[in-house]
C-alpha positions as CSV (number, residue, x, y, z in Angstrom):
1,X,-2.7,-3.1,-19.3
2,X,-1.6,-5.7,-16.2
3,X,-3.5,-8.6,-16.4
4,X,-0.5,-11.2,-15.2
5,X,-2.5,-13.1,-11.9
6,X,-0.6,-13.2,-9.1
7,X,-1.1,-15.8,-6.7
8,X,-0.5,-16.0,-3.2
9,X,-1.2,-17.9,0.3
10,X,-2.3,-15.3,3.4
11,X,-2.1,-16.4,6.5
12,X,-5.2,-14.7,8.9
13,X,-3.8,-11.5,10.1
14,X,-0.8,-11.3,7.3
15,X,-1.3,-8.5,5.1
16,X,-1.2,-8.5,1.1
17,X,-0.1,-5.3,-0.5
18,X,-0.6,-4.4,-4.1
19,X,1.1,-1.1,-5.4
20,X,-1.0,0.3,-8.6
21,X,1.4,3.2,-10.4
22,X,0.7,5.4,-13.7
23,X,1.8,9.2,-14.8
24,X,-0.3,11.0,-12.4
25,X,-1.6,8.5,-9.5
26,X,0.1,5.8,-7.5
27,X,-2.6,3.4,-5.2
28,X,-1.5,1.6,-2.4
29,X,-4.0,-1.6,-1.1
30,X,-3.4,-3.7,1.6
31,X,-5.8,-6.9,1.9
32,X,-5.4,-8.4,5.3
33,X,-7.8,-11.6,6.5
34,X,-8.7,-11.3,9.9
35,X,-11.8,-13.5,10.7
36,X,-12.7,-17.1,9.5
37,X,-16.2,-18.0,10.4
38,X,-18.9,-19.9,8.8
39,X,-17.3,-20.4,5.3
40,X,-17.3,-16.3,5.4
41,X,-14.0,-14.6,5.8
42,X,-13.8,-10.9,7.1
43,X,-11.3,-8.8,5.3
44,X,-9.6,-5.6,6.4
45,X,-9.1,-2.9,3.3
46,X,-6.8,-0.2,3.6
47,X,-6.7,2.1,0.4
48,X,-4.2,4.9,-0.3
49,X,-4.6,7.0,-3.2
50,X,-2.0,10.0,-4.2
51,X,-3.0,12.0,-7.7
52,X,-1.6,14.7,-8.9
53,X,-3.0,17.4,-9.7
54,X,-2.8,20.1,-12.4
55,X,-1.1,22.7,-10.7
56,X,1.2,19.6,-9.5
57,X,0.3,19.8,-6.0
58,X,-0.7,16.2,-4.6
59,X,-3.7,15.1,-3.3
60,X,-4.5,11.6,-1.1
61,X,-7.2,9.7,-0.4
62,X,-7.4,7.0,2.1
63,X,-10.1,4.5,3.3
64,X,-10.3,1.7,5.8
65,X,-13.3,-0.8,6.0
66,X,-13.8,-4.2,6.4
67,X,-15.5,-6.7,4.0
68,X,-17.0,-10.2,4.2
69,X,-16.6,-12.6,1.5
70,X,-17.8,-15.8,1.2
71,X,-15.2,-18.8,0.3
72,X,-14.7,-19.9,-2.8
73,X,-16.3,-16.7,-4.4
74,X,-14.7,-14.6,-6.7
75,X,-14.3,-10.5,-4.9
76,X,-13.7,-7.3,-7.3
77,X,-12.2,-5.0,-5.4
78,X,-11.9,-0.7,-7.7
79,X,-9.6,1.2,-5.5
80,X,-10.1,4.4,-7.8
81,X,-14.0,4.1,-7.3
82,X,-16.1,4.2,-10.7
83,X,-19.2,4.9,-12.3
84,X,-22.0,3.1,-14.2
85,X,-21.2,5.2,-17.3
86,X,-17.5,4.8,-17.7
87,X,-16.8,1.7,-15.5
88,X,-13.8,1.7,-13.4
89,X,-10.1,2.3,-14.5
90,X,-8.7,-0.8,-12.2
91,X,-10.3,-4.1,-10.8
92,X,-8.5,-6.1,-8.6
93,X,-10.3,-9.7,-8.7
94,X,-9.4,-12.0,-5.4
95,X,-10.7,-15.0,-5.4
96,X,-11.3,-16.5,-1.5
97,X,-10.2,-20.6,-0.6
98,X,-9.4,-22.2,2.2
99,X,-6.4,-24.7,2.7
């Protein structure tokens, strides 16, 4: 399991990408900040998904949406979705500040 935080200062419209890889899926994320207003900040998501199938052929799965997140809160972010019975196999946490 990764669990080592990485920490990092993102500037309004610079993006942050995080690359998720195992045997049979690879997720590509890209966090961008684009709008400060009222101690909220809007973020644009961008998530890429490739499994691989049994028969080896390749499927992807991409999303794009926005979120707003208050500063100084904690954000969970499951790019491979999940369920109420068996959770979700990645959580990417982000917490939100301000300099």
């Amino acid at each position: 399991a990764w669990e080592a935080p990485i920490l990092r200062d993102v500037r309004l419209a610079s993006p942050l990408g995080i690359k998720i890889q195992g045997e049979q899926i690879v997720a590509v994320i890209v966090f961008m900040p684009i709008e400060l207003a009222k101690q909220n900040l809007t973020m644009l998501v961008q998530n890429q998904v490739f499994a691989r199938n049994p028969d080896s052929s390749i499927q992807m799965n991409t999303s794009m949406h926005t979120i707003r997140i208050p500063l100084g809160t904690l954000f969970y972010y499951y790019p491979l979705g999940g369920d109420s019975k068996q959770g979700a196999p990645v959580a990417i946490e982000i917490l939100v500040n301000q300099k």
